[in-house]
C-alpha positions as CSV (number, residue, x, y, z in Angstrom):
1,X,60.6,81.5,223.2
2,X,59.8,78.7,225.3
3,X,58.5,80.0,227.7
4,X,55.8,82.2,225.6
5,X,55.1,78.9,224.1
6,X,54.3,77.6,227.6
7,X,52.5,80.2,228.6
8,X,50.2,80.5,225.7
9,X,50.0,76.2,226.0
10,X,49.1,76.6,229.4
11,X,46.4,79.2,228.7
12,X,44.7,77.7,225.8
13,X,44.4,74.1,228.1
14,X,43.4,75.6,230.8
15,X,40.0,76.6,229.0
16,X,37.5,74.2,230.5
17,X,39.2,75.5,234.3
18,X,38.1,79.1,233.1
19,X,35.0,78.1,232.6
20,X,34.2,76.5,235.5
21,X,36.3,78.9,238.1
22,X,35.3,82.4,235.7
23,X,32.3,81.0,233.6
24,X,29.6,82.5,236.4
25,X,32.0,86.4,236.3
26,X,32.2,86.3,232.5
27,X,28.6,85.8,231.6
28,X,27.6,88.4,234.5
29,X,30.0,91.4,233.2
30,X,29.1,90.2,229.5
31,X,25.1,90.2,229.6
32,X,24.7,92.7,232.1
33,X,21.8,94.4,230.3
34,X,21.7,98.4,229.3
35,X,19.4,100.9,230.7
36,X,16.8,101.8,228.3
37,X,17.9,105.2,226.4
38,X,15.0,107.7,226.3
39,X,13.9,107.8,222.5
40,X,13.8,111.3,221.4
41,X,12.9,111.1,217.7
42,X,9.7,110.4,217.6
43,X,7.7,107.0,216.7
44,X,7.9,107.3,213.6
45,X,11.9,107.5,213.4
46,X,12.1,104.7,216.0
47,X,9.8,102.4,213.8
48,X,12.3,103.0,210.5
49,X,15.8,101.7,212.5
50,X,14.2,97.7,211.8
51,X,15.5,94.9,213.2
52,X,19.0,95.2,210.9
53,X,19.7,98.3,213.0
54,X,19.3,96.7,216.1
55,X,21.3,94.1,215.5
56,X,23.7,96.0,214.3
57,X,24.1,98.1,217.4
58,X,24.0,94.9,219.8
59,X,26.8,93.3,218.0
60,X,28.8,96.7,218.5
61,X,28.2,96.5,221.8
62,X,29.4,92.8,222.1
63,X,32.5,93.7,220.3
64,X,32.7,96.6,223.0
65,X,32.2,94.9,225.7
66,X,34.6,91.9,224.6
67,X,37.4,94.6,223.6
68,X,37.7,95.9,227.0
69,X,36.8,93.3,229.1
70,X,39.4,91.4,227.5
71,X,41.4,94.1,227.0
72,X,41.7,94.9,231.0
73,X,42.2,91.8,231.6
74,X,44.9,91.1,229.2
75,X,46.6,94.6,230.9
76,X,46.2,92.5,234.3
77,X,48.1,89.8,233.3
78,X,51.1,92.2,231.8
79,X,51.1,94.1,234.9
80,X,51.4,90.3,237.0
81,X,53.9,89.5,234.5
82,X,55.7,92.5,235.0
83,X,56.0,92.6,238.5
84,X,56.8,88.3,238.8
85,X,59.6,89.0,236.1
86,X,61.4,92.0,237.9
87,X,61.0,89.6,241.4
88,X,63.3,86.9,239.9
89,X,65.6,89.1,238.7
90,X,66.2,90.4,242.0
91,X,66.0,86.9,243.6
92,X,68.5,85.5,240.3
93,X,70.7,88.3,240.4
94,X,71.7,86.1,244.4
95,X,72.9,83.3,242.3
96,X,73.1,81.0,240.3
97,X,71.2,78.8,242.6
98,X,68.4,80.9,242.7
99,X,68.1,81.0,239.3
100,X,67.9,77.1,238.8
101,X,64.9,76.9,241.9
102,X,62.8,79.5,239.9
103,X,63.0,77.3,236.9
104,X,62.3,74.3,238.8
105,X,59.4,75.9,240.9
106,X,58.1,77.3,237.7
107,X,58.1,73.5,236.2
108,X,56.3,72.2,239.9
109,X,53.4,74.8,239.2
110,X,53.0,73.2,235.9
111,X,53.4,69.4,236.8
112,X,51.1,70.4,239.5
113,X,48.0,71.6,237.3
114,X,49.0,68.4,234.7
115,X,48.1,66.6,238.2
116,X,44.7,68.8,238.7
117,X,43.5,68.6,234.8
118,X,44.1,64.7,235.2
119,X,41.5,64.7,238.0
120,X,44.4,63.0,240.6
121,X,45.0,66.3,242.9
122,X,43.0,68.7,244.0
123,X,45.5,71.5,245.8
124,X,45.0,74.3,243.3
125,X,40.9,74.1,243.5
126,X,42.1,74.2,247.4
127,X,44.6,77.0,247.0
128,X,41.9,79.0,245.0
129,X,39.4,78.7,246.9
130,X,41.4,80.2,249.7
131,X,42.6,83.2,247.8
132,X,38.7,83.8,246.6
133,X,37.5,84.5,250.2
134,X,40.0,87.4,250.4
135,X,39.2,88.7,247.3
136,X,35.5,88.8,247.8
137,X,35.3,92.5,248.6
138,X,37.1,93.5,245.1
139,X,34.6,91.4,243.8
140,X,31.7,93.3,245.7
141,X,33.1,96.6,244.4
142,X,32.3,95.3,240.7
143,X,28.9,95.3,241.5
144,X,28.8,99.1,241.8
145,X,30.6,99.9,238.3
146,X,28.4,101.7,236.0
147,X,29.5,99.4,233.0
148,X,27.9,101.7,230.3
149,X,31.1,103.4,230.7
150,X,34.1,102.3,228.6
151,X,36.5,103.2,231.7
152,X,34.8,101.4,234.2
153,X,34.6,98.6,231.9
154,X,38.2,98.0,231.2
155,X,38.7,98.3,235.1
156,X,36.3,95.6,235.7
157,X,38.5,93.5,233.1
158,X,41.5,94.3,235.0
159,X,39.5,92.9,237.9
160,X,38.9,90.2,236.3
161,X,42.6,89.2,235.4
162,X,43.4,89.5,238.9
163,X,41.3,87.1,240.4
164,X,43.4,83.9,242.2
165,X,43.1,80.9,239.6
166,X,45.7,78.5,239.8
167,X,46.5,78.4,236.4
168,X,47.3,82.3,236.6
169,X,50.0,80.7,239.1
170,X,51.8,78.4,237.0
171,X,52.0,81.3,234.5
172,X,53.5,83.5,236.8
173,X,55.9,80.7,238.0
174,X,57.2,81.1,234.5
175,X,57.1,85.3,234.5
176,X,59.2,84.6,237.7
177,X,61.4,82.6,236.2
178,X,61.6,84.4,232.9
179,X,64.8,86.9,233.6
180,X,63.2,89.6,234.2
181,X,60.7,92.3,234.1
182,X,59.8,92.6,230.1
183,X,60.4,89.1,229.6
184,X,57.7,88.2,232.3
185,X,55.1,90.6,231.2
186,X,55.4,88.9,227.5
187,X,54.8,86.0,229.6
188,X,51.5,86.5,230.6
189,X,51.1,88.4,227.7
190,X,51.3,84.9,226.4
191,X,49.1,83.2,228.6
192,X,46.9,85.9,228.1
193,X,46.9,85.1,224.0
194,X,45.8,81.6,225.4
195,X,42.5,82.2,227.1
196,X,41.1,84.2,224.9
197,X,38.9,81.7,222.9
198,X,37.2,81.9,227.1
199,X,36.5,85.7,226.4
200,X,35.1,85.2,223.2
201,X,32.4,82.0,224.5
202,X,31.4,84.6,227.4
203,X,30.7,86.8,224.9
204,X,29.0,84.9,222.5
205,X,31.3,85.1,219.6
206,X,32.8,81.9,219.6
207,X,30.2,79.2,220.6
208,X,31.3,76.4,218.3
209,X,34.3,75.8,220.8
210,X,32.4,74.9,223.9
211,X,31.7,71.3,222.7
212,X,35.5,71.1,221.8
213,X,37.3,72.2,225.0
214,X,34.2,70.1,226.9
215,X,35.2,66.6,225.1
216,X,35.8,64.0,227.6
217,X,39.3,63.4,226.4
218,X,40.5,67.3,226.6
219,X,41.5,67.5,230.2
220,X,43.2,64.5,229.9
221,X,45.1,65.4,227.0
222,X,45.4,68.7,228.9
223,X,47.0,67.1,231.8
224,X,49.5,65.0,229.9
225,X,50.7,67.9,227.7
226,X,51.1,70.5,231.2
227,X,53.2,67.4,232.7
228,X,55.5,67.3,229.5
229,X,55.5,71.0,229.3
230,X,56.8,70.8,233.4
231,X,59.5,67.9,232.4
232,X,61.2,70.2,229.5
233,X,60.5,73.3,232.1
234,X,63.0,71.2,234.2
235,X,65.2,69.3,231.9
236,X,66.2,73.2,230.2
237,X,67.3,73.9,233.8
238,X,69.3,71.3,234.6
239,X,71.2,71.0,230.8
């Protein structure tokens, strides 16, 4: 239960990071505009829909489009989960001593991005940056989705769950650690649970955060709570 509780922390601080690492991909997949449909009805049809109509079919499609964009990339971070939970159980089932360094490595990712919220390190923005350049060409394949299709959607949000961000690290430090593969997929599950206030400001639907997760004292705060989060991360291990 800790760990979920982490995870789901760590998400929901990490909001202003989102933003400015996943801001620019968010808005693009969310306002990418529709082709016009052919009208076939007639003028006079077309004139009754009004404006009520309208905007009641554009706030479908927001709900669409934030469903499976979310959606896919909530199935990304399940599958990440998945995969980091069954690799520590293989590398726990070696020891006992293997077991303890997962813990501990999964409470250095955390301390670490405490460090990076608090402004005094700057190796994750370096480690993502990195692991961007060599996910460029997935990102170029986004380009050619037809995202009028609820398919190709929900890929492109699987896309999008799977691009490097150091925060996704730290979660997965704690998948890794979790025991295994169920319990890492709740993991990110977790974390997953935590960013979605982001999906929801890309989309529109939530706009009255943005002012609260851009207050000067929230990545501070952030940083202090991910560095506490990191100590119990470790002190659980060692007890």
């Amino acid at each position: 239960m800790t760990d979920y509780l982490a995870a789901f922390t760590l998400g929901l601080l990490g909001l202003p990071h989102c933003l400015a690492m996943c801001g620019g991909i968010g808005a693009a997949l969310m306002t990418r505009p529709a082709p016009p449909e052919p009208h076939t009805a007639g003028p006079r049809l077309i004139a009754r829909q009004g404006s009520q109509g309208l905007a009641m079919q554009a706030t479908g499609e927001v709900a669409n489009k934030t469903l499976l964009f979310g959606g896919g990339k909530m199935l990304a971070y399940i599958m990440i989960g998945t995969v980091a939970g069954l690799a520590g159980l293989l590398l726990g089932s070696m020891g006992s001593a293997w077991a303890l360094f997962l813990r501990l490595l999964a409470a250095g990712l955390l301390f670490a991005m405490g460090l990076y919220a608090l402004g005094l390190w700057r190796g994750p923005r370096q480690w993502e940056s990195g692991a961007l350049r060599l996910w460029q060409p997935v990102l170029g394949q986004l380009k050619k989705l037809d995202l009028q299709h609820n398919s190709h959607r929900l890929l492109a949000g699987v896309a999008w769950g799977m691009i490097p961000c150091g925060m996704v690290y730290s979660a997965m430090g704690l998948a890794v650690a979790s025991g295994g593969p169920v319990q890492g997929g709740l993991v990110m599950f977790s974390f997953g649970l935590g960013t979605l206030p982001f999906v929801l400001i890309m989309a529109g639907l939530s706009t009255a955060l943005t002012p609260l997760i851009q207050h000067r004292y929230w990545k501070p705060g952030a940083g202090i709570l991910l560095m506490a989060l990191a100590a119990w991360t470790a002190m659980t291990a060692l007890a």
